[in-house]
C-alpha positions in Angstrom: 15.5 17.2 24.4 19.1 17.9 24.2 21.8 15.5 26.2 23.6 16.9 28.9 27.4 16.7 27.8 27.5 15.0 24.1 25.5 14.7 21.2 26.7 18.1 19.2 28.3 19.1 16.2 28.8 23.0 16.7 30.4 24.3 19.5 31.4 28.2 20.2 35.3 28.2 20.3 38.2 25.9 21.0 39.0 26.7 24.4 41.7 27.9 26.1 45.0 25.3 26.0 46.0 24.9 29.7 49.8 25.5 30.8 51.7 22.8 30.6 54.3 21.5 33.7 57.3 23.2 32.4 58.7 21.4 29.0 58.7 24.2 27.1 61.2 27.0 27.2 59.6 29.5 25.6 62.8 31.2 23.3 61.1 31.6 19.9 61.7 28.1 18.4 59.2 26.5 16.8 58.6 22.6 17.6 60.1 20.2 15.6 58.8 20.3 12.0 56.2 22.5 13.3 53.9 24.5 9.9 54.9 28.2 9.6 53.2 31.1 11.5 51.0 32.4 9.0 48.1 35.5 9.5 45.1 34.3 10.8 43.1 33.5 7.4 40.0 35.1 6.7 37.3 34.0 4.7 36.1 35.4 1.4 33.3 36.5 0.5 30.6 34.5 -1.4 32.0 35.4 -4.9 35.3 35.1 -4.2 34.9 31.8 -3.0 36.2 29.6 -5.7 39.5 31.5 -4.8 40.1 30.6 -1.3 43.4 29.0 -0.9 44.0 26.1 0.8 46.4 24.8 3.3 48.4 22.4 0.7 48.7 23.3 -3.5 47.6 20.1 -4.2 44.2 20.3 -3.0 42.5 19.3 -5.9 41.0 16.5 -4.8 37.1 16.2 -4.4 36.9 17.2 -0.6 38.8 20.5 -1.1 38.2 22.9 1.5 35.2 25.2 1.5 35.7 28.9 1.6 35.8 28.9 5.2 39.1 26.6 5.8 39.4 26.7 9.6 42.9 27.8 10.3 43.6 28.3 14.5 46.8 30.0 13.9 45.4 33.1 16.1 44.3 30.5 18.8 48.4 28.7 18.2 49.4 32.5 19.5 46.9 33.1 22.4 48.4 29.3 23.7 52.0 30.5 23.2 51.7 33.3 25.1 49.3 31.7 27.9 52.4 31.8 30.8 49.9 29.3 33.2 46.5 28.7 33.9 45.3 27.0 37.7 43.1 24.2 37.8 44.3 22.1 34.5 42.3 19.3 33.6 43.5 16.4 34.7 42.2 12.5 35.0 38.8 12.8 36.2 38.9 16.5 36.9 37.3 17.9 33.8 35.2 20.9 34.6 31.4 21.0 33.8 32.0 23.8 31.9 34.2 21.4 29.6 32.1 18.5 29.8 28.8 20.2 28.8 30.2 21.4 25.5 27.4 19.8 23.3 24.9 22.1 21.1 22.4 22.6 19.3 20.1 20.9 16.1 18.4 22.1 13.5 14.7 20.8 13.5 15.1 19.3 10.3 17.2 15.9 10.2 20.5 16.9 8.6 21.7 14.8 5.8 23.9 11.6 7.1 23.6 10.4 3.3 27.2 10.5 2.8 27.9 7.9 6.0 29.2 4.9 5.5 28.5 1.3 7.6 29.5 -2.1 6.9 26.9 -4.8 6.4 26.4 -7.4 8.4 24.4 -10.9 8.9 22.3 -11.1 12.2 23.4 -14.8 13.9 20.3 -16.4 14.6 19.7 -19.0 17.3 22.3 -22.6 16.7 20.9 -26.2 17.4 24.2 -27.6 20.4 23.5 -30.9 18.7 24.3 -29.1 15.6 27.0 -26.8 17.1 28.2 -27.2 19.9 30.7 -24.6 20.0 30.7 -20.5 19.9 33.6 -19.0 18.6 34.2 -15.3 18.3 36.9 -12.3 18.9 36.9 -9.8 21.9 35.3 -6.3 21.0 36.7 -3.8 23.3 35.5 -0.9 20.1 33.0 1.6 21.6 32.6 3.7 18.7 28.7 2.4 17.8 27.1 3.4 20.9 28.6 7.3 20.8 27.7 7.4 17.3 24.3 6.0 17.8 24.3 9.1 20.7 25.3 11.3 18.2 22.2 10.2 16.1 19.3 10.3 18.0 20.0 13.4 19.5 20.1 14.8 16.1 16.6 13.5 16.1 16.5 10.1 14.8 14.1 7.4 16.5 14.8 3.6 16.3 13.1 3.2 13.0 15.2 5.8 10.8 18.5 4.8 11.8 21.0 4.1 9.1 21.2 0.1 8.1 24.7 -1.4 9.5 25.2 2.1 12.2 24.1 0.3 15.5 26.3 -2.9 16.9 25.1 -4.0 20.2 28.5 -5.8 21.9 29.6 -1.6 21.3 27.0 -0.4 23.3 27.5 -2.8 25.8 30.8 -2.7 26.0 31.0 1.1 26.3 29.8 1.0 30.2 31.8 0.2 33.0 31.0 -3.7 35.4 31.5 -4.6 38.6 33.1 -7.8 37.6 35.5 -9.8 39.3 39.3 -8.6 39.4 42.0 -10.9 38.3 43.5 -13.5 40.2 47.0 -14.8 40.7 48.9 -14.3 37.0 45.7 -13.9 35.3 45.7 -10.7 33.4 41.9 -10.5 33.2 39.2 -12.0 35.7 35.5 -13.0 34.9 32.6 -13.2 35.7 29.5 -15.0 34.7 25.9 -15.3 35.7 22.7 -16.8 34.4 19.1 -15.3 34.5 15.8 -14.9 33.2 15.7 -13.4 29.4 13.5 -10.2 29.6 12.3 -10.1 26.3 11.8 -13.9 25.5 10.1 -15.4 28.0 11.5 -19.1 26.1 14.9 -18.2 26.9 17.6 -17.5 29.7 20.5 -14.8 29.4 23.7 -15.5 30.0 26.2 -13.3 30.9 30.2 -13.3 30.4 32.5 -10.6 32.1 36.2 -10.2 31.4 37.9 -7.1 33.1 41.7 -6.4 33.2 43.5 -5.2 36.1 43.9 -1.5 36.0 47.0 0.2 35.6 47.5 4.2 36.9 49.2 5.8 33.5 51.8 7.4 35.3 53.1 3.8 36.3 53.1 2.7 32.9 56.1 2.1 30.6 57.2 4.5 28.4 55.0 5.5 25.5 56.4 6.4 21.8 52.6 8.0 20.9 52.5 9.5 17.1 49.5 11.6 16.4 48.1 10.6 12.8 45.7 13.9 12.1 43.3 14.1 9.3 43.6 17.7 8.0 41.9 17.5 4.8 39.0 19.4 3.7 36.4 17.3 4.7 38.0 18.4 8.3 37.1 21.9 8.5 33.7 22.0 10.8 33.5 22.6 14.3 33.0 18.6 15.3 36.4 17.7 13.3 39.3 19.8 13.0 38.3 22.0 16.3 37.3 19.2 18.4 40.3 17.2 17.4 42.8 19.5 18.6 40.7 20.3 22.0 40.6 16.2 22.2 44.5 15.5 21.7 44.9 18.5 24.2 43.1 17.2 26.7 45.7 13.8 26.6 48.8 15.7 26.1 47.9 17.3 29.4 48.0 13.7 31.0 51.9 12.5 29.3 54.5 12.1 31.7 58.4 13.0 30.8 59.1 9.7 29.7 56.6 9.5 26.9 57.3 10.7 23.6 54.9 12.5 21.1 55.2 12.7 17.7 52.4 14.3 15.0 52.1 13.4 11.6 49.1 14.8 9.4 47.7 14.5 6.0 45.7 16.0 3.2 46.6 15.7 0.1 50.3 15.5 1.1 51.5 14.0 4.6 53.7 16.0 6.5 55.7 15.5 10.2 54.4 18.6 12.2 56.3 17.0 15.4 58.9 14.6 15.9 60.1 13.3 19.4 58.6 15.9 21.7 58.9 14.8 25.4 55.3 14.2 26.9 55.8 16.8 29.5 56.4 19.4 26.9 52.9 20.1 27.0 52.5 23.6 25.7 55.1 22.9 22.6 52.7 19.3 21.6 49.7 21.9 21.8 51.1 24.5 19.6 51.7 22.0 17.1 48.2 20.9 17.1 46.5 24.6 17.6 48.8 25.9 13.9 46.7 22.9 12.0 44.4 24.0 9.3 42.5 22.0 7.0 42.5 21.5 3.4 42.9 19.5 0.3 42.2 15.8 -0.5 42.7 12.9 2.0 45.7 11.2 0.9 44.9 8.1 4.1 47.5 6.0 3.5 50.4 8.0 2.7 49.8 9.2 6.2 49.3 6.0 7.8 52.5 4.5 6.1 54.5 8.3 7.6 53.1 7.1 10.8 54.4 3.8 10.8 57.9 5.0 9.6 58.0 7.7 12.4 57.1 5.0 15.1 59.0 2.4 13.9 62.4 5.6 14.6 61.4 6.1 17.8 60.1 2.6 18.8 60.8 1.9 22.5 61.7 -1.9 23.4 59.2 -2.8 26.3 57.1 0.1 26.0 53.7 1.1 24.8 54.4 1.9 20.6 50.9 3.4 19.3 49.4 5.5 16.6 46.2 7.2 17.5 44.5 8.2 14.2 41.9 10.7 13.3 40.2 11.4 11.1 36.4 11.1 9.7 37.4 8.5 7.4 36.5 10.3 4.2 40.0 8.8 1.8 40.0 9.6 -1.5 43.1 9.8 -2.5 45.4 6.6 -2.9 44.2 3.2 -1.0 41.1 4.2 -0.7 38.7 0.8 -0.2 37.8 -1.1 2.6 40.0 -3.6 1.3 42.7 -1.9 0.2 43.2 -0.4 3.6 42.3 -3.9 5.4 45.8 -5.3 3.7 47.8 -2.3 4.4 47.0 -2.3 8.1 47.6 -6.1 8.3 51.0 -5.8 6.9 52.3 -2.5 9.0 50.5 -4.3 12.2 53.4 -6.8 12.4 55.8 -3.8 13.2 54.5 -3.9 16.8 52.9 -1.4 16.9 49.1 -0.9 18.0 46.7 1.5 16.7 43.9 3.3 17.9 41.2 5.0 16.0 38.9 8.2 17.1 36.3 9.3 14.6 35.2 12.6 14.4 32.0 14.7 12.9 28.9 14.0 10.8 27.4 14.1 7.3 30.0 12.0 5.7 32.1 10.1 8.4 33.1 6.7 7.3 32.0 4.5 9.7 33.2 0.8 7.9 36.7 2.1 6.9 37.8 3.3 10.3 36.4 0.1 12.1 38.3 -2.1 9.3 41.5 -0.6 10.4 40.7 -0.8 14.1 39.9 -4.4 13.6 42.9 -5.4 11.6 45.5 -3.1 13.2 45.9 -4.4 16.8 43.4 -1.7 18.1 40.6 0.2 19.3 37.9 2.6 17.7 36.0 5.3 19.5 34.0 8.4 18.5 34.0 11.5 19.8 31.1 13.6 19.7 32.1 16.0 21.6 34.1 17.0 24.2 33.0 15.1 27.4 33.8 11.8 25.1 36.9 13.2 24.6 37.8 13.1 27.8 35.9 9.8 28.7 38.3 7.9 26.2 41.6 9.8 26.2 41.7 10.7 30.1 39.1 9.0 32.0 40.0 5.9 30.2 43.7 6.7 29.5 45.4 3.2 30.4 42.7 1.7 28.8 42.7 3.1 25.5 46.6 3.6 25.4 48.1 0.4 26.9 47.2 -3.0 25.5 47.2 -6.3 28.3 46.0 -8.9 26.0 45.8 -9.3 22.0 44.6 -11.7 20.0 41.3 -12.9 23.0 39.4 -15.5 21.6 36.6 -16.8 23.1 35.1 -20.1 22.6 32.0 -21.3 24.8 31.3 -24.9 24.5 27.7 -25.9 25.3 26.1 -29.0 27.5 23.7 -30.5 25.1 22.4 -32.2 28.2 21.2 -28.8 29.0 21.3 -26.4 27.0 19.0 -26.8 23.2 19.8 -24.1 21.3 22.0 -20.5 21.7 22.0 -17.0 20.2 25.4 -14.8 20.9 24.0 -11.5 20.4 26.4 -9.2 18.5 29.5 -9.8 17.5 28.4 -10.2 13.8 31.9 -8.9 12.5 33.9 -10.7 15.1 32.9 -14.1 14.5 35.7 -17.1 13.8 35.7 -20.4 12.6 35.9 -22.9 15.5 39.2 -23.8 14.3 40.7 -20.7 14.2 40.8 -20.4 18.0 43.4 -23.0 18.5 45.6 -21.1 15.5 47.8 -18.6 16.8 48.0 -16.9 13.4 44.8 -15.8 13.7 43.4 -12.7 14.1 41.3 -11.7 17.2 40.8 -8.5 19.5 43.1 -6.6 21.9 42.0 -5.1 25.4 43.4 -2.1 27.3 44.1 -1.9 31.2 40.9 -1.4 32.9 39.0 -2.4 30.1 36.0 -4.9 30.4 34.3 -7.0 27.9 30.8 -8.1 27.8 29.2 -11.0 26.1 25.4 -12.0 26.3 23.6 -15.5 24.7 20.0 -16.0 25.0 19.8 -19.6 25.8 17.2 -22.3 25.5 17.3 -25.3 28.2 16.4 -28.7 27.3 13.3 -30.2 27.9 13.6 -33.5 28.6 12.6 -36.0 26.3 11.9 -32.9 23.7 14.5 -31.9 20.7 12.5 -30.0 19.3 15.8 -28.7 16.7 17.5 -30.4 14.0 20.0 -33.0 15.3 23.8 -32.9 13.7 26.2 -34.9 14.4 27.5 -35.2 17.7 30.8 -34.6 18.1 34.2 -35.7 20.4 34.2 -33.0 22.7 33.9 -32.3 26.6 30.3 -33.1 26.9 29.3 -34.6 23.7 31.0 -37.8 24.3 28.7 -39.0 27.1 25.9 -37.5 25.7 26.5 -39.4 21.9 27.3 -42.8 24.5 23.3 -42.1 26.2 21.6 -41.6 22.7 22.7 -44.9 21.5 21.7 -46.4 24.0 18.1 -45.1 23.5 18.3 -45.8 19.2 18.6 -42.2 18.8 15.5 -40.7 20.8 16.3 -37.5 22.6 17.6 -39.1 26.7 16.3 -38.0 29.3 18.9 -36.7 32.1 21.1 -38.9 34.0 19.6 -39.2 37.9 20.3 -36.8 40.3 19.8 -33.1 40.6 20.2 -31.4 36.9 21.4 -28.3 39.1 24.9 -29.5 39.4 25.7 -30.4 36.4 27.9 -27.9 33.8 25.7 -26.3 31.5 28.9 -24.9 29.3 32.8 -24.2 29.7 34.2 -21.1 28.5 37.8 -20.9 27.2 40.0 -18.1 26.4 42.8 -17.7 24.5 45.3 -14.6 24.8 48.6 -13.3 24.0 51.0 -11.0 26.2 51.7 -8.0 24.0 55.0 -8.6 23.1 54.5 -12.8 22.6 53.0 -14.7 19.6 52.2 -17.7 21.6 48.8 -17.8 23.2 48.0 -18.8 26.5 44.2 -20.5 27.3 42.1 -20.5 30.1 38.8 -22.3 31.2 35.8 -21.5 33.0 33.4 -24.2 34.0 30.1 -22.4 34.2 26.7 -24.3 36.1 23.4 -24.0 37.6 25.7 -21.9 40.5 25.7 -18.8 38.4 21.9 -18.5 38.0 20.7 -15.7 40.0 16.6 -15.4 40.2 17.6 -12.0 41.5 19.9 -10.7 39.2 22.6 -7.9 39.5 22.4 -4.5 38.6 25.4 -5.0 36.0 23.5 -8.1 34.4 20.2 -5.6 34.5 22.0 -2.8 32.7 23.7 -4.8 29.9 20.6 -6.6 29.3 19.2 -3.4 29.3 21.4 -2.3 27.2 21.1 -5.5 24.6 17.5 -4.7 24.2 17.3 -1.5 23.3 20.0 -2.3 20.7 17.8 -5.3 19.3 15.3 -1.9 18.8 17.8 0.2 17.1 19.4 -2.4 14.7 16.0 -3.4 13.5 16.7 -7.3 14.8 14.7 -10.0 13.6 14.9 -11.5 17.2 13.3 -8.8 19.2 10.4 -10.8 20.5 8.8 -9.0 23.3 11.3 -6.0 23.3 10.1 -2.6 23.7 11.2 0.9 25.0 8.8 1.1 27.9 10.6 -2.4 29.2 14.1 -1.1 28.6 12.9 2.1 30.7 11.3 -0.3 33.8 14.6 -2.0 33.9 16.9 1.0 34.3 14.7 2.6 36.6 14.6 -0.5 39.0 18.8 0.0 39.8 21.0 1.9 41.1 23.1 3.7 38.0 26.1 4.3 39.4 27.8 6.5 37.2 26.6 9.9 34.7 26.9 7.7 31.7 24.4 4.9 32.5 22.3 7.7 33.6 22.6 9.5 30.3 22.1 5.7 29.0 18.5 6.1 30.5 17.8 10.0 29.1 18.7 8.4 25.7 16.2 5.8 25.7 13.5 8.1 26.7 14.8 10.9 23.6 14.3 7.5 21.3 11.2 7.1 22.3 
């Protein structure tokens, strides 16, 4: 069964660019650095193949283009000459027509063997004698669960997945909660709740929700945007190069006058296509994108380092300063490793500037690269498989994906031994810190966008009294260790039993978070006492669905900790609340397609 909206790698055409609000005065000029009209290019023939040029000389790297090189320059003309068209998509107003561009698979699972994911250790379950403490980075990245989308509707079930492709906090994290606004000065509220663990029956779940206050795009500050476009060879199917310039489209519809757009892109060369455009020019940004062809090697980090340069011009004090790069992560040419790119990003990160990622196509995407300079460059990775997703992250989710609240979140959730036995954070694998690395403001952590919410999930096991039952570590000077370590002396070292009085109203953890404004390199903490008041017997639809959620990606990582997870449980829980939006319903028809 084929998903409504996503899950595609072929569509028809690129459709049509809609008008824009009257930037452009159409008198012949060319945009800014804009690539030469050229005749529209057709392809050879099968024996004349090894001849087809490309779009730069120097493409002689190992992705050079195949003899069809897509070239839109027809599709740059039928823009230019478009004088208005009623009904433009705007922020929330994508027609179905738009949003059900997805299409169709062979029967035959196409080969994904040149994909690349990063390895990663599954955190088991921690003694609180032992460890007391949880430390990790926020994960606002969404780019696993589209992906994994993009997979299973290419026919994939939850025992062939690629090794590394599925992390869960992703799929969680790429739904929408009804958690608490902020308060006050707080740029984030949250909300927590406690309840029963539906695939281990040993264990409670605890949930943590963080959402930012929302912020309408056209009351944001200025934005200096600058378009980082992969136009290599690798780029040339209908789910990279076409799809790209439909996506960027769709968001230079949404720019106001006081943004600025600029459009770098590279191949074996890096070039400025646009410098400065005013983000009402709408029709001028889209015939810069609309004349990009691809071809040539993938010469990454020249581009990246153009980028930079170009923003760094035209950086605007108190504004919103991002590069949005894609690309399918194929680089070949230049820094080229995981590495390699890791310390590149690190050192242009410091100019201010954020970054945000979009991966496009299939086959041979990159996965590990492009979450490596998410991660490290102040920023946010999504994939767009088609269309509808498009417009999901780059209108839908505009503010969020554009403007950056808080960077460097930390969280770090200290645990009642009294309580609480033993704790498994589920996901977060890559995102994990040292427990002293949250107090260090050099530290890197993650960055959240306006509207944006952030989910966390532990299975936890309650103490028994009199009962260990896990290996006992030192105890250590923190908030609830201290009268805890004072108690087990008393007894020679046997397990205590609780103090009197009701167990209910005692803390069973505190979680503290530690954020910087964007433009500030001092963090600032807060604390959240969390008891037997947050545990619901009837839980809420939100902690359903992300629980939901957690275990069918237990499923589709191939976890060690599944216990009693299974598909048919997933499918109970959906079906017993209300899903409140088209995405957590799709949510449900991608379980079943799993199945």
């Amino acid at each position: 069964m084929l998903l409504t909206g996503c899950g595609s790698t072929q569509n028809d055409s690129i459709a049509e660019a809609p008008a824009d609000n009257g930037g452009y005065e159409a008198e012949g000029q060319e945009p800014a650095g804009a690539l030469p009209a050229q005749d529209t290019y057709e392809a050879p023939a099968a024996d004349e193949a090894a001849e087809a040029p490309a779009a730069t000389e120097e493409a002689e790297a190992a992705d050079e283009a195949p003899a069809d090189v897509y070239n839109s320059t027809e599709i740059a003309d039928d823009w230019a000459k478009e004088a208005e068209r009623d009904g433009a998509a705007t922020k929330g107003e994508l027609s179905e027509g738009y949003l059900g561009s997805c299409y169709e698979f062979d029967e035959e699972l196409p080969d994904n063997s040149g994909e690349e994911y990063s390895e990663w250790e599954e955190k088991g379950f921690s003694s609180v004698m032992a460890q007391p403490l949880s430390t990790f980075a926020a994960d606002v990245d969404t780019a696993s669960y589209s992906n994994l989308r993009r997979l299973i509707t290419e026919g994939y079930d939850l025992e062939s997945l690629p090794e590394g492709a599925v992390r869960i906090e992703e799929m969680i994290n790429y739904f929408s909660y009804d958690y608490n606004d902020p308060i006050g000065n707080d740029p984030f509220g949250v909300t927590t709740q406690i309840g029963r663990c539906p695939w281990n029956d040993e264990a409670e779940l605890l949930m943590i929700g963080l959402k930012t206050q929302d912020i309408d795009y056209s009351h944001a500050p200025a934005s200096n945007l600058v378009f980082l476009l992969d136009v290599s060879g690798s780029m040339y199917s209908d789910d990279k190069l076409p799809l790209l310039q439909e996506s960027f489209s769709l968001l230079a519809e949404n720019l106001t006058d006081k943004d600025r757009v600029s459009i770098v892109t590279y191949a074996s060369e890096d070039r400025i296509v646009l410098e400065g455009a005013h983000g009402d020019e709408t029709r001028k940004i889209k015939k810069a994108l609309a004349s990009l062809e691809a071809g040539g090697g993938t010469y990454g980090s020249k581009g990246i380092e153009t980028a930079y340069a170009l923003a760094e011009e035209n950086f605007i004090k108190g504004g919103n300063n991002r590069i949005i790069l894609a690309t399918d992560g194929d680089l070949n040419i230049g820094m080229t490793t995981e590495e390699e790119l890791e310390e590149l990003i690190t050192e242009k990160k410091e100019s201010g500037i954020f970054l945000s990622v979009l991966g496009f196509g299939t086959g041979n995407i990159k996965d590990n690269k492009m979450e490596t300079l998410a991660d490290k460059g102040n920023g946010n990775y999504a994939y767009i498989d088609c269309l509808r997703e498009a417009n999901k992250v780059l209108v839908e989710e505009m503010s969020a994906t554009l403007l950056t609240i808080c960077k460097d979140v930390k969280f770090q959730v200290e645990f009642n031994p009294e309580i609480v036995e033993g704790y498994r954070l589920i996901g977060y694998e890559n995102r994990a810190l040292a427990r002293e690395d949250f107090n260090d403001d050099t530290k890197d952590a993650g960055e959240i966008g306006a509207g944006h919410s952030v989910t966390a999930l532990y299975e936890i096991i309650l103490r028994a009294p009199l009962d260990d039952g896990m290996t006992r570590g030192e105890i250590e000077d923190l908030k609830y260790s201290s009268e805890y370590k004072k108690r087990l002396d008393e007894t020679t070292g046997e397990t205590p039993s609780a103090p009197s009085g009701d167990h209910k109203y005692k803390e069973w953890l505190t979680i503290s978070i530690r954020y910087k404004k964007p433009a500030e390199e001092k963090s600032n903490l807060l604390e959240y006492a969390v008891g037997y008041d947050s545990y619901e017997q009837e839980p809420s639809d939100d902690f359903i669905f992300a629980a939901a959620v957690a275990e069918f990606g237990l499923l589709a990582s191939h976890s060690e900790y599944p216990e009693d997870a299974s598909v048919k449980s997933v499918k109970k829980a959906l079906r017993s609340i209300d899903l409140d939006d088209e995405y957590k319903e799709e949510f449900l028809e991608l379980v079943k397609e799993a199945e």
